[in-house]
C-alpha positions, 0 to 999 in steps of 0.5 A: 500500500502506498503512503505520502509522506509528511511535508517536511519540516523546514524554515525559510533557510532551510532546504529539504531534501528526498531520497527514493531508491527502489532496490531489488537485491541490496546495492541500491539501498545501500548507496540511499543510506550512505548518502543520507548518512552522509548529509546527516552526518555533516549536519550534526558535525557542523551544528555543533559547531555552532553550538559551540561557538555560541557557548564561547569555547571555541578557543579550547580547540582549533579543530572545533574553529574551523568546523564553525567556520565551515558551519557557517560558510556550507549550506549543508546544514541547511538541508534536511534529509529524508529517504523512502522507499519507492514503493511507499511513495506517490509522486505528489507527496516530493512536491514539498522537497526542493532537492529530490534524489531518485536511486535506482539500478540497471536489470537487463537494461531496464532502470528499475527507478524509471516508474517513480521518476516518471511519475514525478516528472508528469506531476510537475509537468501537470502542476505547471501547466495547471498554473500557466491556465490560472496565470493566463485567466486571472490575466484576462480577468484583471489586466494588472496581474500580468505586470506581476514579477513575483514567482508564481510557477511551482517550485519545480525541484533539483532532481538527481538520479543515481544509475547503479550497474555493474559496469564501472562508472568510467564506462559512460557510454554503456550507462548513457545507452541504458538510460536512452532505452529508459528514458527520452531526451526531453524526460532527461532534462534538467536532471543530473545523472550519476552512474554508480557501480554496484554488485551481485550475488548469483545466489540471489538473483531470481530465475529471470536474472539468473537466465540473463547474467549466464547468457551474459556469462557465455558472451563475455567467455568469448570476448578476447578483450575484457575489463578487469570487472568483466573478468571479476564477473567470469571468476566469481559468484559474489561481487560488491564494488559499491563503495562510499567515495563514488557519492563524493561528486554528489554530495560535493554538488548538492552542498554547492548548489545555490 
């Protein structure tokens, strides 16, 4: 059953922040709760700096200065970090969120976010023509409204999407064909894509999967000129590349971003 989330709770100096990852076999979750720990974890670190400096005992330790001053200087401590599960989620309940992060893998091809994500990009797509129609009667209405300058569009959202496969992150072309099959250049628009390496478990994987990776399997025995990833994939039953430093440029861009 699906639940909307609660609207976040927030100022006028804070952002908020979404993140919605649908994970089948575990590596996508995984990256969703890095992330969100990591966004957490620089806010509770810079809030305490400020603490800090509002009891005055920054002078014992200079470690603590800088952590004020970059308390200070980061947005970071200005968001507010929430995760769901895709499936828990209807597209209406992100449109509170300004910074929204959808997670999602690569299965045969097929990104298992797409659903959600599309979703949401029709929710935003109607919000906004909904208001042009309210824009362009109460125009016609009353002349003045047009000299208007505040902002009346909805706040359409940042939107990222992690993209997490096996191949290696540096192999882009292989992620950017992937996400052409799923989604359209118009869809692509205005989002920011971030390709990620995952894992596998052969033991897990269902029948479907199964099929698909041995077939796979079979291709890659052929092939004369293999990645070191590729041949990982032929020697083993169980891989993980998911590491904690790929979400860096991520994080790095949200705490930058104006």
């Amino acid at each position: 059953m699906q639940q909307t989330a609660q609207s976040p709770k927030t100022n006028n100096t804070q952002k908020t922040l979404a993140i919605v990852y649908k994970s089948k076999y575990g590596a996508t979750k995984k990256y969703a709760k890095w992330l969100a720990q990591a966004i957490k974890n620089m806010k509770n670190t810079q809030e305490s700096a400020k603490k800090a400096s509002e009891k005055k005992d920054v002078a014992k330790n200079q470690t603590i200065q800088k952590n004020i001053k970059n308390a200070k200087n980061s947005p970071i401590h200005c968001i507010n970090c929430d995760i769901y599960d895709a499936k828990d989620m209807l597209a209406q309940a992100l449109n509170p969120y300004q910074i929204i992060i959808f997670a999602g893998a690569l299965y045969g091809g097929e990104l298992s976010i797409v659903a959600s994500l599309k979703d949401f990009l029709a929710s935003q797509k109607n919000a906004t023509n909904a208001t042009k129609a309210q824009k362009s009667t109460k125009s016609t209405q009353n002349p003045k409204y047009a000299t208007k300058t505040s902002k009346i569009y909805p706040n359409i959202a940042q939107i990222y999407c992690l993209i997490i496969g096996l191949s290696s992150p540096k192999n882009a072309l292989n992620y950017q064909k992937a996400l052409d099959k799923n989604l359209t250049n118009d869809e692509q628009k205005g989002i920011r894509f971030y390709f990620l390496q995952g894992g596998i478990d052969f033991d897990k994987l269902d029948s479907g999967d199964r099929a698909r990776m041995e077939a796979y399997r079979a291709m890659l025995s052929a092939k004369e000129d293999k990645t070191p990833e590729q041949e990982a994939l032929l020697k083993n039953q169980k891989l993980d590349f998911a590491r904690k430093d790929l979400l860096e440029p991520i994080i790095d861009e949200i705490i930058n971003a104006q």
